[in-house]
C-alpha positions as a Markdown table, in Angstrom:
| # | Residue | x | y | z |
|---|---|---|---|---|
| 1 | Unk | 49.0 | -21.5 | 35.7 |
| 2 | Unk | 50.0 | -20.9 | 39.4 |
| 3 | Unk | 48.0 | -18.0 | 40.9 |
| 4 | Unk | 50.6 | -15.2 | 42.4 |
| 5 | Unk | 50.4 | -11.7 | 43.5 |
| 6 | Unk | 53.3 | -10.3 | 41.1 |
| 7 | Unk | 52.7 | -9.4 | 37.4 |
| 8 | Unk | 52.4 | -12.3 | 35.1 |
| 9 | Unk | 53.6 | -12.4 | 31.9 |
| 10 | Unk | 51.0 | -13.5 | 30.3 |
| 11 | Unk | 47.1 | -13.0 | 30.9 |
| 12 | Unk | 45.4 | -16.0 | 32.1 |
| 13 | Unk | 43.1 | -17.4 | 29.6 |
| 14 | Unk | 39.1 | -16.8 | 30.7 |
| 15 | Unk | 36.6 | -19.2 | 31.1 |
| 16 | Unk | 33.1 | -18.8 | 31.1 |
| 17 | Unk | 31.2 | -21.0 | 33.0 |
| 18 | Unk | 27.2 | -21.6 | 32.8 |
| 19 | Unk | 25.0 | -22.8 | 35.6 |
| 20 | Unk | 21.0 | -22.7 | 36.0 |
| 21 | Unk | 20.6 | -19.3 | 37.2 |
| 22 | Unk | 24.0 | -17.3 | 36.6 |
| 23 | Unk | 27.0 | -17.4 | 34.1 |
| 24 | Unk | 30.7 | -16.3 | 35.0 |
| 25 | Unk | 33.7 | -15.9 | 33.9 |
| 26 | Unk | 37.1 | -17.5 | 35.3 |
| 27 | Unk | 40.7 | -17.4 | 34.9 |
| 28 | Unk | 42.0 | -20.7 | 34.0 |
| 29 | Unk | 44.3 | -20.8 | 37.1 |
| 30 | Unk | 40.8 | -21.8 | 38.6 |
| 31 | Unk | 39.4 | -25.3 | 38.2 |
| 32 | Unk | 36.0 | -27.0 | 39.1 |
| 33 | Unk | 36.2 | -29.1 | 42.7 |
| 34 | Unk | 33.0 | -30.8 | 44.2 |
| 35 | Unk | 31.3 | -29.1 | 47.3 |
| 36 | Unk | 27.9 | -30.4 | 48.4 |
| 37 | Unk | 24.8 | -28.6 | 47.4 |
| 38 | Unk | 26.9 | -26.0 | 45.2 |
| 39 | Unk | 25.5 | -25.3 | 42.2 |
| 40 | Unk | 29.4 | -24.5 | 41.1 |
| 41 | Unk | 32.6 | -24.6 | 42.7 |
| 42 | Unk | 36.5 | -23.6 | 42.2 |
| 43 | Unk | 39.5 | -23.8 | 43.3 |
| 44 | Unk | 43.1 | -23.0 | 42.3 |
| 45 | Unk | 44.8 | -25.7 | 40.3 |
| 46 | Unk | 47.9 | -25.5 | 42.0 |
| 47 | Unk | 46.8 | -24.4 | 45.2 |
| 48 | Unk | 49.1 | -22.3 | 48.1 |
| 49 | Unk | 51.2 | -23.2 | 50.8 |
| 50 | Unk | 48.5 | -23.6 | 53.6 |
| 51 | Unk | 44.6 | -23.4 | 53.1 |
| 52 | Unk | 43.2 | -23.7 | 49.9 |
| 53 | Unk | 41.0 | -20.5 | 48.5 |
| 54 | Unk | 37.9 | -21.2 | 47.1 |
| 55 | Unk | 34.8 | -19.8 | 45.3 |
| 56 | Unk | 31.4 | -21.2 | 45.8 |
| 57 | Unk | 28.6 | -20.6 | 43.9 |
| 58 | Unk | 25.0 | -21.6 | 45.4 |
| 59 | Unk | 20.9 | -20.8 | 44.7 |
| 60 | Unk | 17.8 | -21.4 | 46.4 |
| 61 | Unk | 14.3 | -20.8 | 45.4 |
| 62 | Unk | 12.8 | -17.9 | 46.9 |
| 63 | Unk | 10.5 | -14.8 | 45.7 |
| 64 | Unk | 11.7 | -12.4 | 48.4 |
| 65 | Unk | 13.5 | -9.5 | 47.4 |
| 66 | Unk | 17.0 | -8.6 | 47.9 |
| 67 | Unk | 16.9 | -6.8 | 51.1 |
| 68 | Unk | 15.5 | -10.1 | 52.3 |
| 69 | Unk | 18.3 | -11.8 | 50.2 |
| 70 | Unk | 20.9 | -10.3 | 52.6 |
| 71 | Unk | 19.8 | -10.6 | 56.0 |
| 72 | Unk | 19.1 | -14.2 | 55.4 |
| 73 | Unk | 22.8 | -14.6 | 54.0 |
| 74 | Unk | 23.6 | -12.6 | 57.3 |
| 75 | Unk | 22.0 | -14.5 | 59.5 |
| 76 | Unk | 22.5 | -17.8 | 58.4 |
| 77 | Unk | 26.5 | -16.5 | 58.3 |
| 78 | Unk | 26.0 | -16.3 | 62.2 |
| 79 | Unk | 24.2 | -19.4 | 62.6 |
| 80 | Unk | 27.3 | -21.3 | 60.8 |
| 81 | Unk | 29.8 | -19.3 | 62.8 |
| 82 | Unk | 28.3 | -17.3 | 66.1 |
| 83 | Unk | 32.2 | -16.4 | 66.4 |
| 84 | Unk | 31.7 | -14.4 | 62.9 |
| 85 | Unk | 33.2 | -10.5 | 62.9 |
| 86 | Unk | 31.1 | -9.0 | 60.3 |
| 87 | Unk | 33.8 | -6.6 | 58.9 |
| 88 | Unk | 31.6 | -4.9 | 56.0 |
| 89 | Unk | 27.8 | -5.2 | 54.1 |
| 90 | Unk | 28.5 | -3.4 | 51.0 |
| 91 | Unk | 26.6 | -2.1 | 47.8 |
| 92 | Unk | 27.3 | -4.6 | 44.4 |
| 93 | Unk | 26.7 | -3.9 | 40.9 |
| 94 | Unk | 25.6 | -0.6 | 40.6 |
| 95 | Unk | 22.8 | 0.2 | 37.8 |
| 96 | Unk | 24.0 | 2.6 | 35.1 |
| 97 | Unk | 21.0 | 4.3 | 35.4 |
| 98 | Unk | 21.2 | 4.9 | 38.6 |
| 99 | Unk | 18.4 | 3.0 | 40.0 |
| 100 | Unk | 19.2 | 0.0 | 43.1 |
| 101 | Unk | 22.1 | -1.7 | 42.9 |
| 102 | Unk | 21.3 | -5.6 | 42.0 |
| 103 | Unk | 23.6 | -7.0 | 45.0 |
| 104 | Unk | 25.1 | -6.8 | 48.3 |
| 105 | Unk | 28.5 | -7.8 | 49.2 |
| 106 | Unk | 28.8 | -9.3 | 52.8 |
| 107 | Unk | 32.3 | -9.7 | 54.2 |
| 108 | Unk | 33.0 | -11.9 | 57.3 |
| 109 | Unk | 36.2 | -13.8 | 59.1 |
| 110 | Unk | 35.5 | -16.5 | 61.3 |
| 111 | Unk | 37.9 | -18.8 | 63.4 |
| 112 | Unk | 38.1 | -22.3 | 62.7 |
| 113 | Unk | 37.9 | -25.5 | 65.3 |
| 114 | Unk | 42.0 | -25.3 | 65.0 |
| 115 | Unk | 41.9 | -21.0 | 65.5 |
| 116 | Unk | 42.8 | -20.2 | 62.1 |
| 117 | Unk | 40.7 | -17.2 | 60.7 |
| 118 | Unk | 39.6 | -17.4 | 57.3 |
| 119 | Unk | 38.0 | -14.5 | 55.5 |
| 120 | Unk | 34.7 | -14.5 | 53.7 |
| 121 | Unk | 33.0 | -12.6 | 50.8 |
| 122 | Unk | 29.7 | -13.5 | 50.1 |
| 123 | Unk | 28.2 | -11.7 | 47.0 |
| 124 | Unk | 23.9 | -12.1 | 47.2 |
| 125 | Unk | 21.3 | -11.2 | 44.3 |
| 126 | Unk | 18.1 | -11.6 | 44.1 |
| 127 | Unk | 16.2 | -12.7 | 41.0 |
| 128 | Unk | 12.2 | -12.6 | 42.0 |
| 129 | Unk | 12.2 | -16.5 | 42.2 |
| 130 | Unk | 15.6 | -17.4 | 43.5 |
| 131 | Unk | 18.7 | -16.0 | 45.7 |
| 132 | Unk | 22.0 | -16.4 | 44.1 |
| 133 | Unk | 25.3 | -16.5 | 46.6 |
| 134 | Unk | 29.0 | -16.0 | 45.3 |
| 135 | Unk | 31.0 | -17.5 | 48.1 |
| 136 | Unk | 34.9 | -16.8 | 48.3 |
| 137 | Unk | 37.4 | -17.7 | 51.1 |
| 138 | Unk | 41.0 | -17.7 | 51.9 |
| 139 | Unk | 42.8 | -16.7 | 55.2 |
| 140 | Unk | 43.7 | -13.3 | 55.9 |
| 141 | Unk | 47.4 | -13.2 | 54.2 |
| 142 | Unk | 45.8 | -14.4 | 50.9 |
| 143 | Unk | 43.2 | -11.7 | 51.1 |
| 144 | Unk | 45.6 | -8.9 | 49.1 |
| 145 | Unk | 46.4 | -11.8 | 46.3 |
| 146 | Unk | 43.0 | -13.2 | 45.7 |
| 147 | Unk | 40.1 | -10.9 | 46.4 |
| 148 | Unk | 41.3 | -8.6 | 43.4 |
| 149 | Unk | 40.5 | -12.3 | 41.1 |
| 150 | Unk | 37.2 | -12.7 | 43.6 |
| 151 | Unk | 35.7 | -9.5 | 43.1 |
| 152 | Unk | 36.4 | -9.2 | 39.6 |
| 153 | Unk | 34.3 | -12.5 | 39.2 |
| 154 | Unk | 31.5 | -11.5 | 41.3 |
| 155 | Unk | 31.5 | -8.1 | 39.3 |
| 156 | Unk | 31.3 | -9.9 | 35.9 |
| 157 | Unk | 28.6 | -12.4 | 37.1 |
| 158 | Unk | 25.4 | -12.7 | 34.9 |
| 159 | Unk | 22.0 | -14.0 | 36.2 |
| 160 | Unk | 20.2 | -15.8 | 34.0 |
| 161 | Unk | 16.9 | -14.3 | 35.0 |
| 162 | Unk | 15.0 | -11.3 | 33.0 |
| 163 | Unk | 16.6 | -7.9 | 34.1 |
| 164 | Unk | 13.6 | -6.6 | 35.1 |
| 165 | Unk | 13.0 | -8.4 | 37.8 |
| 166 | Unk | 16.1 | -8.2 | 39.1 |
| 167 | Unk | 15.6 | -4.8 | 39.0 |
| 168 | Unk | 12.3 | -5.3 | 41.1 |
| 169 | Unk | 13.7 | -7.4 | 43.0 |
| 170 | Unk | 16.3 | -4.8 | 43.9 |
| 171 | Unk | 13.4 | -2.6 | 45.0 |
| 172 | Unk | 10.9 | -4.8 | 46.2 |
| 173 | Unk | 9.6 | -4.7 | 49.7 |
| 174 | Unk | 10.3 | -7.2 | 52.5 |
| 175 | Unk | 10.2 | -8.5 | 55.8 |
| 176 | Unk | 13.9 | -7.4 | 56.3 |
| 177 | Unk | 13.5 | -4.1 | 58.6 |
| 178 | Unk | 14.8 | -1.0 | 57.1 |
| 179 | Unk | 17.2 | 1.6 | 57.9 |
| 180 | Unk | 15.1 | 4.8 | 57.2 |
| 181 | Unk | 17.2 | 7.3 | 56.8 |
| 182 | Unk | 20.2 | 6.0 | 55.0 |
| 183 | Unk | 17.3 | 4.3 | 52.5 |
| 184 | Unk | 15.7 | 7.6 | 52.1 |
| 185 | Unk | 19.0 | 8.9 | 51.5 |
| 186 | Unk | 19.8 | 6.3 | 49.0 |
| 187 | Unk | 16.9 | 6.6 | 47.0 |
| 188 | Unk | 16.4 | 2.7 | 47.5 |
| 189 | Unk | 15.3 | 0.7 | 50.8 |
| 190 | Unk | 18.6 | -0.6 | 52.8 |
| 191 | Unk | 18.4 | -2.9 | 55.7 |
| 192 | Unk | 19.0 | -2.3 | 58.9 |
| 193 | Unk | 22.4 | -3.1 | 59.9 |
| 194 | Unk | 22.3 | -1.9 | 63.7 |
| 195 | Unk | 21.7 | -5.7 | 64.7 |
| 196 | Unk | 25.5 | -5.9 | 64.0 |
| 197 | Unk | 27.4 | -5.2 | 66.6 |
| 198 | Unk | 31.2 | -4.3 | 66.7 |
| 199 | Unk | 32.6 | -7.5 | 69.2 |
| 200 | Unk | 33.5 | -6.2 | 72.6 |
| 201 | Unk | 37.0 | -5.8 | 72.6 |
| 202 | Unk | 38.7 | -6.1 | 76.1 |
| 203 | Unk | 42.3 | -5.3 | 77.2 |
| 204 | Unk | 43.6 | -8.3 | 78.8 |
| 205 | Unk | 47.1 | -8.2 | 78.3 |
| 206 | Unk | 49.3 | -7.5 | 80.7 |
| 207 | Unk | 50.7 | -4.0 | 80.6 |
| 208 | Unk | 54.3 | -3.2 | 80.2 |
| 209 | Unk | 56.8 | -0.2 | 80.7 |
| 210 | Unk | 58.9 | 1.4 | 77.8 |
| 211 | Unk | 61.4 | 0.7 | 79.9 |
| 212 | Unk | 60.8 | -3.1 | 80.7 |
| 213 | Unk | 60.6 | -4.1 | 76.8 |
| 214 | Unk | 64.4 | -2.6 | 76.9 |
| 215 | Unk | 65.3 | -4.8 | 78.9 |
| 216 | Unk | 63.9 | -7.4 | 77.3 |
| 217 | Unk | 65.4 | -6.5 | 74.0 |
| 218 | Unk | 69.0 | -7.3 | 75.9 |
| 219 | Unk | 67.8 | -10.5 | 77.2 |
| 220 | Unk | 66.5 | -11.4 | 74.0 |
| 221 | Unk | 70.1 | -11.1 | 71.9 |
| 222 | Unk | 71.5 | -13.5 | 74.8 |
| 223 | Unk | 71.3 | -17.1 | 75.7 |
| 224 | Unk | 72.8 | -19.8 | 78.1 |
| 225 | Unk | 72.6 | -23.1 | 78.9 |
| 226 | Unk | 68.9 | -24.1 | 79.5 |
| 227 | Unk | 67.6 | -20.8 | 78.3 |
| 228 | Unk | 65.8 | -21.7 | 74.8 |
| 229 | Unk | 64.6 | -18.1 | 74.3 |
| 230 | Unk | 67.3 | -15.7 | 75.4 |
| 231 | Unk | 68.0 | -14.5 | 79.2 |
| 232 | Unk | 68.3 | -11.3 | 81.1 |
| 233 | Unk | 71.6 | -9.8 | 81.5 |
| 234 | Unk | 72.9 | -10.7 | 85.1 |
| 235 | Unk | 72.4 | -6.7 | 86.1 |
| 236 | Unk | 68.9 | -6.8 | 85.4 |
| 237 | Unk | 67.9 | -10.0 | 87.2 |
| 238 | Unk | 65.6 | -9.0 | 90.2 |
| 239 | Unk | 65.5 | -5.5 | 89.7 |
| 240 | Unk | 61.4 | -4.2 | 89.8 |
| 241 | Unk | 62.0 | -4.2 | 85.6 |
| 242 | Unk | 62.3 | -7.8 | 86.1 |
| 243 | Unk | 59.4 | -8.2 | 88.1 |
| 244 | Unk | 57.3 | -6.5 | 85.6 |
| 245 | Unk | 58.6 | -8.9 | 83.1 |
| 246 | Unk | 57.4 | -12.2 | 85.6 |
| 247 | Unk | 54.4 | -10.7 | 86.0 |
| 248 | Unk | 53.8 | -10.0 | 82.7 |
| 249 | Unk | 54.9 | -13.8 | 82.0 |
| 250 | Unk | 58.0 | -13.0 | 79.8 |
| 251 | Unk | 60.2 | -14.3 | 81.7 |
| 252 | Unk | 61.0 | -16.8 | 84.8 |
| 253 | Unk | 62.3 | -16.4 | 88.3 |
| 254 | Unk | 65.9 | -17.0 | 87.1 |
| 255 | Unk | 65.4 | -14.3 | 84.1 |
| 256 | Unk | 65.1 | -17.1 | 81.4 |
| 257 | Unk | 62.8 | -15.5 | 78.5 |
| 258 | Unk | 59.8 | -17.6 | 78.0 |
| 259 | Unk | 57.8 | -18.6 | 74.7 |
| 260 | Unk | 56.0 | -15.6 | 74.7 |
| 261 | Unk | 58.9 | -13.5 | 76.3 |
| 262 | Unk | 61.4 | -14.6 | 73.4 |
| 263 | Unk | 59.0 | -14.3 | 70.4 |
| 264 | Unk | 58.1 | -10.5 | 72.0 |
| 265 | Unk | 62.1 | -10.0 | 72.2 |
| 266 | Unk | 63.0 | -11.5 | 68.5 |
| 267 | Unk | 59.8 | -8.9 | 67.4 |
| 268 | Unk | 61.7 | -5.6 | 68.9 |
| 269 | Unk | 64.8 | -7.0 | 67.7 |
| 270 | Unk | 63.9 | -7.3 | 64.2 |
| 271 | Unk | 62.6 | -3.6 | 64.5 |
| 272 | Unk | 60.0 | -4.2 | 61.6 |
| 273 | Unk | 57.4 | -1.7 | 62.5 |
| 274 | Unk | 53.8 | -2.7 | 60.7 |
| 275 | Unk | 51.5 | -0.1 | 61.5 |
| 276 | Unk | 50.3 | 2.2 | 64.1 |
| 277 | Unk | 47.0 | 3.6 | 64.7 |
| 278 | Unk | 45.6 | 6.5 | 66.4 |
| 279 | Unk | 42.2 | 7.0 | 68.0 |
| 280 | Unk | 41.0 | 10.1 | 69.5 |
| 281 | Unk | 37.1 | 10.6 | 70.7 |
| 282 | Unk | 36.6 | 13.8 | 72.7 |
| 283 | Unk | 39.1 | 14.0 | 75.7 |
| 284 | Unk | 40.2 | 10.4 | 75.1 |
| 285 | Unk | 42.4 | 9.0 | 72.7 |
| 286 | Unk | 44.4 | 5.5 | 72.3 |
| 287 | Unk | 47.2 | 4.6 | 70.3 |
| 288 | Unk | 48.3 | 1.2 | 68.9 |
| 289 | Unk | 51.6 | -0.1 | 67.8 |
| 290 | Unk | 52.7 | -3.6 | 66.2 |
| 291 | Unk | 56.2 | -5.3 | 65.2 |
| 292 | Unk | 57.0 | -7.8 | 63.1 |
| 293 | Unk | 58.4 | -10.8 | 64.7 |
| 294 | Unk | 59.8 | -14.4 | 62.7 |
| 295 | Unk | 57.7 | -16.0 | 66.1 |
| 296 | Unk | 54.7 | -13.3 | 65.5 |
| 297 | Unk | 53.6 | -10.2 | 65.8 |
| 298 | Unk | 54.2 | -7.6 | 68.9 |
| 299 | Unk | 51.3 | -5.6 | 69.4 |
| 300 | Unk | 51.2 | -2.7 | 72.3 |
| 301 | Unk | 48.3 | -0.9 | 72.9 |
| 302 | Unk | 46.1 | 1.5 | 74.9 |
| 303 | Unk | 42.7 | 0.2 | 76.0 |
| 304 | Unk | 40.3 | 0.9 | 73.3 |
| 305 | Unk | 37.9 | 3.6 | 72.9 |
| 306 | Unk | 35.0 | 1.6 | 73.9 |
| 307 | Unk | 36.7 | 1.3 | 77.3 |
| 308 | Unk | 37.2 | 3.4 | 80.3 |
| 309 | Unk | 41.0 | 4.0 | 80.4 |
| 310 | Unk | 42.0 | 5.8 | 77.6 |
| 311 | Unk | 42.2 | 9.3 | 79.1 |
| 312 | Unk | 44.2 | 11.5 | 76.8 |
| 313 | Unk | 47.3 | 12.3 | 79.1 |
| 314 | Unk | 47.6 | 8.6 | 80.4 |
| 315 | Unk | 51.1 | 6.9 | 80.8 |
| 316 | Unk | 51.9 | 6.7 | 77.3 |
| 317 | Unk | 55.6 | 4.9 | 78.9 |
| 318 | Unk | 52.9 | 1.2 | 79.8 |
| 319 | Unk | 50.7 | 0.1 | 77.2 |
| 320 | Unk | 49.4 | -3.6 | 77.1 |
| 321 | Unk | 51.7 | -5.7 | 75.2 |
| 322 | Unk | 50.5 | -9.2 | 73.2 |
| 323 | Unk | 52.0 | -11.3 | 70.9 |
| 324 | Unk | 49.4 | -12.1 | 68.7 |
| 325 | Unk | 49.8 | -14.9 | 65.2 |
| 326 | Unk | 49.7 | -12.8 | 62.0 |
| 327 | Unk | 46.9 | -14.3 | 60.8 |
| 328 | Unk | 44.7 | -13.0 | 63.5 |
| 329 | Unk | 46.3 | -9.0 | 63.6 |
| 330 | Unk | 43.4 | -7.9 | 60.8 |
| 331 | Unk | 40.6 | -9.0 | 63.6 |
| 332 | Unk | 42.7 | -7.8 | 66.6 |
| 333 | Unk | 43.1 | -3.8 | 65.1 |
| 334 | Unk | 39.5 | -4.3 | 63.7 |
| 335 | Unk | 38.3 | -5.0 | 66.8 |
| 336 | Unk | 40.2 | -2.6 | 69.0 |
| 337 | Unk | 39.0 | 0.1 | 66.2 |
| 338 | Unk | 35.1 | -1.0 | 67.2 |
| 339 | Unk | 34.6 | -1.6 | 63.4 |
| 340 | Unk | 31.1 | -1.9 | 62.5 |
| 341 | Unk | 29.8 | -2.5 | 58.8 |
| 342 | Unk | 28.1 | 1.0 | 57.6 |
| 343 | Unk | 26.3 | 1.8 | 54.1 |
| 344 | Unk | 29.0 | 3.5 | 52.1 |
| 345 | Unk | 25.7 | 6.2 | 50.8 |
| 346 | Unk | 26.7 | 9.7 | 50.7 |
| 347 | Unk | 25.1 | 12.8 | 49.0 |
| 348 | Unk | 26.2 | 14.2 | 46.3 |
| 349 | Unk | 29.4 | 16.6 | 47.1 |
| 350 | Unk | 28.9 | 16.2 | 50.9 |
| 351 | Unk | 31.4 | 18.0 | 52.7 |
| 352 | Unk | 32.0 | 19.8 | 56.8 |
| 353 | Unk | 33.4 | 22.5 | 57.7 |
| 354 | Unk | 36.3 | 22.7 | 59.6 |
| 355 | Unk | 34.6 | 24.0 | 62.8 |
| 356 | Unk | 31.6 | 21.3 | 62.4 |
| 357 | Unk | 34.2 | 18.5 | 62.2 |
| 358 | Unk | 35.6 | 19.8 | 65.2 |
| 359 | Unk | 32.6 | 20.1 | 67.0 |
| 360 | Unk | 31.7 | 16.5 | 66.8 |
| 361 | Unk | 35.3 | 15.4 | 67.4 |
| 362 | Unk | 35.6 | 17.4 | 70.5 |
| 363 | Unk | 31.7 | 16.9 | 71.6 |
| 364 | Unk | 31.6 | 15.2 | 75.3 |
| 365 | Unk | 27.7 | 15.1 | 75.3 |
| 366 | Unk | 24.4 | 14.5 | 73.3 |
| 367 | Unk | 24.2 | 17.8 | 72.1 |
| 368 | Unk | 26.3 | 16.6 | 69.2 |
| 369 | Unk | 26.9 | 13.0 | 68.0 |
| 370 | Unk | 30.7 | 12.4 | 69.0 |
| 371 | Unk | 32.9 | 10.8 | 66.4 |
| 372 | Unk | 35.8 | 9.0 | 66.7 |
| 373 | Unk | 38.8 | 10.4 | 64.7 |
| 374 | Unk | 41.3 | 7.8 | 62.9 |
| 375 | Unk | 44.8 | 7.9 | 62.0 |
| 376 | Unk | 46.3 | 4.5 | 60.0 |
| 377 | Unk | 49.4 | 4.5 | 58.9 |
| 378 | Unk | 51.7 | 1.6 | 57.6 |
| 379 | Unk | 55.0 | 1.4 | 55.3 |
| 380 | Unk | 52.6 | 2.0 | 52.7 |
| 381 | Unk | 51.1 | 5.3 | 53.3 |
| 382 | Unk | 48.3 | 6.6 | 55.7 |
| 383 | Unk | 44.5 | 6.0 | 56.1 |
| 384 | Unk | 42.4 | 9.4 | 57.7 |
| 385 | Unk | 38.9 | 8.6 | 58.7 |
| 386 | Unk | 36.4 | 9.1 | 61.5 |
| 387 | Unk | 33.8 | 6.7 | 62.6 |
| 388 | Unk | 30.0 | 7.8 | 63.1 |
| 389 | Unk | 27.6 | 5.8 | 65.0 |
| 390 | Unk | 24.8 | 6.9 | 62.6 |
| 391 | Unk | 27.0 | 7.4 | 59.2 |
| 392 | Unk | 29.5 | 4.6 | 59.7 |
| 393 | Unk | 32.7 | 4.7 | 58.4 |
| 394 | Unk | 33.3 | 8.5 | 56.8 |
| 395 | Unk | 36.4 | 9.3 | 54.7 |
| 396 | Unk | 37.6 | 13.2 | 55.3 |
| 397 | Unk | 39.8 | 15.3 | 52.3 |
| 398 | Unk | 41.6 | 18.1 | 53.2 |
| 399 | Unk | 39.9 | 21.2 | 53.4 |
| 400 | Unk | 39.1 | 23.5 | 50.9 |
| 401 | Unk | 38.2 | 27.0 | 51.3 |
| 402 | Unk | 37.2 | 25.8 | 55.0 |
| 403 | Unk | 35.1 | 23.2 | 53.8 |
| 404 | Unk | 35.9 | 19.1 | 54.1 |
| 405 | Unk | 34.8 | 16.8 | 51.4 |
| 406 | Unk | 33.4 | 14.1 | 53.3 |
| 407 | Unk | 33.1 | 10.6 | 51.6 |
| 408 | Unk | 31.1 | 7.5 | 53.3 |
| 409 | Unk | 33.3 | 4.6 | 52.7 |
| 410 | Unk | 33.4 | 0.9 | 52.7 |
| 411 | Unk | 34.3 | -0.5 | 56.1 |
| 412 | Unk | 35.8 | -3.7 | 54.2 |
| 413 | Unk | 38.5 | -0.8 | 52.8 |
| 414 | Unk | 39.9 | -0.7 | 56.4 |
| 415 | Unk | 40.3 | -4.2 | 56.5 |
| 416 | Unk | 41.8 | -4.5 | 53.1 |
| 417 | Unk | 44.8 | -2.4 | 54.6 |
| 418 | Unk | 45.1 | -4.2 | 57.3 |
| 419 | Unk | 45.3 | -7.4 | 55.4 |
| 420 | Unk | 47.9 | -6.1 | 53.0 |
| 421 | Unk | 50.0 | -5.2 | 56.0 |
| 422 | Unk | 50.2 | -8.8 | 56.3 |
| 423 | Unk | 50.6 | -10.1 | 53.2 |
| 424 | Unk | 53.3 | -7.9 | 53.2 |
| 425 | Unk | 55.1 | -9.1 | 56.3 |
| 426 | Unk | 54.9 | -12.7 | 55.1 |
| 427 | Unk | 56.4 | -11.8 | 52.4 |
């Protein structure tokens, strides 16, 4: 049965599937392939346009517990791919009774030798004498279609071993260092996830005028002889609009739209507007903009918050303007944002009140921890957040009676919008 993202009419037909030290079940639109070292592997039997998902399961002997479990599948992700953006560490299977979860989720993209990304989820358990990995991958357009199939097999996943020690194992005490107080808060030792840095994210674009993408908009409906991507109307040539274009490298010295000029002209043209996000962090704030584009995908934005020039009040008229492949948007916004993986722990009810939530967005010193405050909205609604250094990724409600419910989330939840924004567009 050929895997798509719409409705099928009929439910695939599950197949459960036995190896040494777990059991799962698959949809038959899965079949077994042969990867080296696996102890199982699968891939789609009629497989996509493109790269090919797959899901790889793999064990090793080891009596370490699980905390240990995930900074060794965290390290040894880095050690594969030093490029790696490690977008979330998550909780997995959750105990009824409330005790440790059994699992950790670990998501990841990397860029290949030939600067595709490709996203990874890498499910880890520990059973007191081995460490199980669920492996999955698929590039960042499939992410929407498949991870819903992924994560529904990594959820039903069975280890063969006793559930006790699991359970122990879940608990047990390691050489992975410990995050103190969200593991107190927990109930159940978490590892340290401050070795994982956001990647720097620098604003090397050129920047560009409101007024200069206009004109490139008009250049971009015309063309003449010898001009492959459009030219500038006569009027326009070597006015100081023009010059901005050159220097920005969108167009020639005879107003001739370049590669990069005529992909950023057919984007404004098409006036397919993906997403924008907002960013505000005391007296600064940043805002970013993308359009969709049949040569790729316009992106304008302010520097980002961990840089020095987004005063609030700046020259919202020149942002920096790239035209980026749609694959790679999900890691550009991710990494303009300063995403960093946080443990989605919160207390029970949790909530702020309004003046406490505007005390650490407006807060300018170390008096209070200063958050960063998050609008994300696409064609498919809006995402309202704010990032803590110490908390991670924290979801706000509306208030009630002057009080926020406040909800730690799953960072891997921002990327799964931005992912569906472009599964969407290549749609």
């Amino acid at each position: 049965m050929k895997f798509f993202t719409g409705r099928s009419a009929r439910e695939p037909e599950i197949v459960v599937v036995e190896t040494a030290h777990a059991s799962l079940s698959s949809p038959n639109w899965l079949e077994r392939c042969d990867v080296e070292g696996a102890d199982l592997a699968l891939a789609p039997v009629e497989p996509p346009e493109g790269p090919v998902p797959a899901l790889v399961l793999t064990s090793v002997a080891s009596t370490a517990p699980l905390t240990d479990a995930a900074v060794g599948a965290l390290h040894a992700a880095r050690t594969r791919h030093p490029d790696a953006f490690i977008v979330a560490v998550d909780l997995w299977h959750p105990a009824p009774d409330g005790t440790a979860p059994r699992g950790r989720r670990i998501v990841f993209v990397s860029r290949t030798e030939d600067g595709q990304d490709v996203v990874v989820a890498t499910w880890v358990w520990a059973t007191g004498t081995h460490h199980v990995q669920l492996s999955a991958s698929c590039v960042p357009s499939q992410w929407t279609g498949y991870s819903p199939a992924f994560s529904g097999i990594a959820a039903q996943l069975s280890l063969t071993a006793d559930p006790d020690d699991v359970a122990a194992a879940a608990v047990g005490a390691g050489d992975a260092p410990l995050d103190a107080s969200v593991s107190a808060r927990a109930g159940y030792p978490l590892e340290a996830l401050d070795a994982l840095p956001a990647p720097r994210f620098f604003s090397a674009a050129p920047r560009v005028s409101t007024a200069a993408l206009q004109t490139l908009l008009s250049g971009a409906t015309r063309s003449r002889m010898g001009a492959a991507y459009g030219v500038l109307p006569r009027a326009h040539r070597g006015s100081a609009l023009a010059r901005e274009l050159q220097d920005a490298g969108w167009i020639d010295a005879d107003g001739r739209l370049t590669r990069d000029g005529g992909a950023a002209g057919v984007a404004l043209a098409a006036r397919q507007h993906l997403l924008t996000v907002q960013t505000r962090r005391g007296e600064r704030a940043a805002l970013l903009t993308a359009y969709a584009g049949s040569r790729g995908v316009l992106v304008l934005h302010d520097p980002a918050m961990s840089e020095g020039g987004a005063a609030r009040g700046a020259d919202g008229a020149v942002r920096h303007a790239t035209v980026v492949d749609p694959e790679h948007l999900p890691v550009f916004v991710s990494a303009w944002l300063g995403l960093t993986p946080g443990w989605p722990v919160s207390e029970v009810d949790e909530g702020i009140t309004v003046d406490e939530l505007r005390t650490h967005l407006e807060a300018t010193d170390d008096a209070v921890e200063p958050w960063t405050d998050v609008l994300l909205r696409t064609g498919r609604g809006e995402l309202y957040d704010v990032i803590s250094h110490s908390r991670g990724w924290l979801r706000i409600g509306a208030p009630v009676d002057g009080i926020h419910p406040l909800r730690a989330e799953p960072t891997a939840s921002v990327f799964d919008v931005l992912a569906a924004v472009i599964s969407r567009a290549r749609a």
